[in-house]
N, C-alpha and C positions, 0 to 999 in steps of 0.2 A: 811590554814588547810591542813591538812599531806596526807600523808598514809598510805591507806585502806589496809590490809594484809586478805584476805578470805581462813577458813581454813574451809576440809569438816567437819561431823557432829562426826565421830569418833577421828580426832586428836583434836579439843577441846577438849572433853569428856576424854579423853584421860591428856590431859593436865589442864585441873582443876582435876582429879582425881591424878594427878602426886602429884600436889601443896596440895591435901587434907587440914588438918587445919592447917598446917605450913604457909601456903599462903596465910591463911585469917586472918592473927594477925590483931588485932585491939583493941579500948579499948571501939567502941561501946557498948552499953547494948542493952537489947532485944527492937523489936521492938515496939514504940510505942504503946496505945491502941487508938482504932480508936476515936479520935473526932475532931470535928473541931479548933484548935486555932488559934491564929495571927491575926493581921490586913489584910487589905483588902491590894490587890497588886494590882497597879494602871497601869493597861498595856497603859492607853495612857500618863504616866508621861514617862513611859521605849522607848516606841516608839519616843514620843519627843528626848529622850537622845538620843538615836539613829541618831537621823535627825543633834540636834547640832553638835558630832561628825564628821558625813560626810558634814556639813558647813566648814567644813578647809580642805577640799579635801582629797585624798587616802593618809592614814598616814603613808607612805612611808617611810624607814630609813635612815636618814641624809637629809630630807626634813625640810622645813620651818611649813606644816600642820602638820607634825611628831611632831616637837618641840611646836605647838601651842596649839595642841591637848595636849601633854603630861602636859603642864600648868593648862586647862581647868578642866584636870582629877581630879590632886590633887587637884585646888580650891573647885570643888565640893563635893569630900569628905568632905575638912574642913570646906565649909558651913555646912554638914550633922554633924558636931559634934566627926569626925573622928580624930585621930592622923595619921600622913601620914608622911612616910620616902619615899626618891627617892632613889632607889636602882642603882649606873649609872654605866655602864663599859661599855670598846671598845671590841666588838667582834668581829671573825671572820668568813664572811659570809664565802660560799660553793669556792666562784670564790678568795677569798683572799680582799674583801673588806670590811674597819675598819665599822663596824655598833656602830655607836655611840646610846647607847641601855639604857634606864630610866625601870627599875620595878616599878612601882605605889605600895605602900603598907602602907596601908590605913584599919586604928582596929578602932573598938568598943571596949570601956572596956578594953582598953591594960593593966592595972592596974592585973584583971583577969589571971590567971594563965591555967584555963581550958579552951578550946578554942574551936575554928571552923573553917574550911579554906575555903572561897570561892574563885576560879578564872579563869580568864580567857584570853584571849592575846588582844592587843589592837592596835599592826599594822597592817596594811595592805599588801595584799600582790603586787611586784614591777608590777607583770606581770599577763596576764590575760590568759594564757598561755593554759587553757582548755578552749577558748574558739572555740567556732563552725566555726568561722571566724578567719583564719588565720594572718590578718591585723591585729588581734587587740591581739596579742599574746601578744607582746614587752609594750602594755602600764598598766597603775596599775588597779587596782581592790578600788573601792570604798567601799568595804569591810560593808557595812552595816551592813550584817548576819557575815558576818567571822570576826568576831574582832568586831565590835559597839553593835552587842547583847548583848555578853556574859556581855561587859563589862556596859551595860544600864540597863540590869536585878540586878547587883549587886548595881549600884548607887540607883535605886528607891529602893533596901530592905533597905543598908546603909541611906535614908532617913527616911525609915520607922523604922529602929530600934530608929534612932535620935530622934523620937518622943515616943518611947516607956518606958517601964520602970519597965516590967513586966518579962522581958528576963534577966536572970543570968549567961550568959554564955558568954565568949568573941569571937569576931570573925574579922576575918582578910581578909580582903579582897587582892586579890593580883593582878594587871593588867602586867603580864606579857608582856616583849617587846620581838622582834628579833624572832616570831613565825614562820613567813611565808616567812623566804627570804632562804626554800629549793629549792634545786636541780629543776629548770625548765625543763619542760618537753621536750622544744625545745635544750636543751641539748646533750653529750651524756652521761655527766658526771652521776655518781651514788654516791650519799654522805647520806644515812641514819641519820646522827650528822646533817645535815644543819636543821634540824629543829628543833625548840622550844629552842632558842640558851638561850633567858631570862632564860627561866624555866630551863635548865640546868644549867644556870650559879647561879640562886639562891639558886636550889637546893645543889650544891657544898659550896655554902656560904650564908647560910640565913641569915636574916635581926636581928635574935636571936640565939645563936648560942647554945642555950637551948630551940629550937623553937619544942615542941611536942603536936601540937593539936590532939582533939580525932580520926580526921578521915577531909578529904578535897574534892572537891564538883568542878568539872572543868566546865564550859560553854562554849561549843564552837556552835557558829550557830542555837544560840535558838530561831530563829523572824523567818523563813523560813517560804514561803506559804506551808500547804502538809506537813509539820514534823512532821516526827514518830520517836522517841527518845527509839530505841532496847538495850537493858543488852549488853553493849561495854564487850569483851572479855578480856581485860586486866582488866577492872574496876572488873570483877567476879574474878580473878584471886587472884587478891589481896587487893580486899577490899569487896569481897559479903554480909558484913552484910551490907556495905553503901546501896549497890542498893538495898538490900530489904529494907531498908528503906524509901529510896525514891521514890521506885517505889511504896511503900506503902504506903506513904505520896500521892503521886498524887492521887491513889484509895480515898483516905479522900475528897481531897478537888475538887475529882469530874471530874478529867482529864487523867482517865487512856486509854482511846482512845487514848493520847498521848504519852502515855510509855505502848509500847507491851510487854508483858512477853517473848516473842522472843529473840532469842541472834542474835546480828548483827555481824559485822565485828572486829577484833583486829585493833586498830588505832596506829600510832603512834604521839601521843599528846602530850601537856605541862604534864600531871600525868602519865607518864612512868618516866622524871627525877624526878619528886615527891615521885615515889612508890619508884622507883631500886636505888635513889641516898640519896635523904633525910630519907628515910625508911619511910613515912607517907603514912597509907591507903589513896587514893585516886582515884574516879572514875569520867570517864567524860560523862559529859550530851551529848550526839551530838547524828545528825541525821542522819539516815539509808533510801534509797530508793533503795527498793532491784529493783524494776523494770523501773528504773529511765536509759537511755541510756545514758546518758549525763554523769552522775557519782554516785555512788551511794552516794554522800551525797549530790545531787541535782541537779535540772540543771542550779542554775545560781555560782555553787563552780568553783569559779578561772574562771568568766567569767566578761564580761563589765557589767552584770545585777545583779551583786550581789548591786543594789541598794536600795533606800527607794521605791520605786515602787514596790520593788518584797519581802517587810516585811509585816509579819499577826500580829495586834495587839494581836489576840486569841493565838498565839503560844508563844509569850512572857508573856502572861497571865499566862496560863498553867504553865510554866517553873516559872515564878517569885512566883506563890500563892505556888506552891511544895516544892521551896524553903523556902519560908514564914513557911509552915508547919513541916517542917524538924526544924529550929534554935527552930520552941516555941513549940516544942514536947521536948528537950532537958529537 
């Protein structure tokens, strides 16, 4: 997971004012009315998912747990009742090396014409390169929260849709590869494009090439202990009915402690090549710790501790019921 761009409180303002309603195209309708629907979202089935994921080690690009991992993904999709294409191309990372890179893409009701986009990335990152200890720059990140969340919170709802039958809407889940193998800090290099290489390359060639869902839903780093999940600045940019939604949807089902009406930081994430490439509203879920030293998206972001020891089943609750609450307000 990328980076944080912090801008003061007049050039935002300034820049969503720029953007006015040309910036918020969308084919959203208005927000929901408040009640409760969906099934229950089972944060200790997402937390397990989690744990399986980091059983085949840091899913590193051009690794053996990359590859095994990436197996695991789609079977469990198709256990859940999923249609699943592997999206596969040679990339190129930041330094010139080939990333043999898998998109997971993985619908509900592909049949459906009207849709939803959920997603989020699923490697890991090579280096742990913010970490506090200098030794442990150079080895990988077990990626639990950065990469295993996002993508555990969308397999337990892809269960839970499997079992429903009351949702009329299609939805597409996407595990974006080739996230995290930007520009290392220990560097001097400056490469802006080394990240979210997946999500740029799909969005250049999606998987339909008449692919227009109503609006798309990113996860990054949603299990974190302490996550406060703030109105990401590109997500308001260009898809502000999304976040009221969602942020209004968590109000529903009783988690808005964990989505402040706060605006955080501009990211750069997998739903920048979503919005500016594919043209599809989309905003990303991720966390903000304004007072956090370490980084403001945590202190175990791009360190040895981004593991199962440092995951909150309430925070992947949170995030998977909002979700839950967003598809079956549609």
């Amino acid at each position: 997971m990328k980076k944080l761009q912090l801008f003061t409180l007049f050039i935002i303002i300034a820049a969503l004012t720029a953007c006015g309603n040309a910036a918020r195209k969308s084919n959203t309708t208005d927000a929901p009315q408040q009640q409760l629907v969906g099934p229950t979202f089972h944060a200790d089935s997402a937390y397990l998912y989690c744990e399986q994921q980091c059983q085949f080690g840091p899913r590193t690009m051009n690794s053996e747990a990359h590859e095994r991992c990436s197996d695991w993904i789609a079977a469990k999709f198709r256990d859940f009742g999923m249609q699943v294409v592997l999206q596969q191309a040679t990339l190129k990372g930041y330094d010139g090396t080939p990333l043999n890179a898998t998109n997971i893409i993985a619908s509900y009701r592909p049949e459906l014409a009207d849709r939803i986009l959920l997603c989020a990335h699923w490697d890991s990152r090579p280096w742990a390169d913010n970490d506090p200890d200098e030794a442990n720059w150079h080895k990988p990140v077990m990626a639990a929260n950065d990469g295993a969340s996002g993508v555990a919170v969308m397999l337990e709802t892809a269960r839970l849709l499997g079992q429903a039958d009351s949702l009329k809407i299609g939805v597409d889940f996407i595990c974006f590869d080739a996230e995290d193998w930007g520009v290392p800090q220990w560097t001097d290099e400056h490469d802006g494009d080394s990240w979210a290489l997946g999500a740029q390359y799909w969005a250049a060639h999606p998987h339909n090439a008449n692919y227009r869902p109503r609006y798309g839903i990113l996860l990054d780093m949603v299990g974190g202990q302490g996550a406060r999940f703030y109105r990401e600045t590109y997500s308001l940019r260009y898809a502000h009915q999304v976040v009221d939604r969602v942020w209004q949807a968590a109000q529903v089902v009783g988690v808005s402690s964990y989505f402040p009406q706060q605006q955080g930081g501009m990211i750069t994430d997998d739903h920048v090549p979503v919005n500016e490439v594919a043209g599809i509203p989309c905003i990303d879920i991720i966390p903000y710790y304004p007072d956090c030293e370490a980084s403001s998206f945590g202190p175990t972001w791009h360190t040895v501790n981004d593991d199962m020891a440092h995951l909150d089943r309430a925070t992947l609750g949170a995030v998977g019921q909002t979700i839950i609450q967003v598809l079956f307000s549609e």
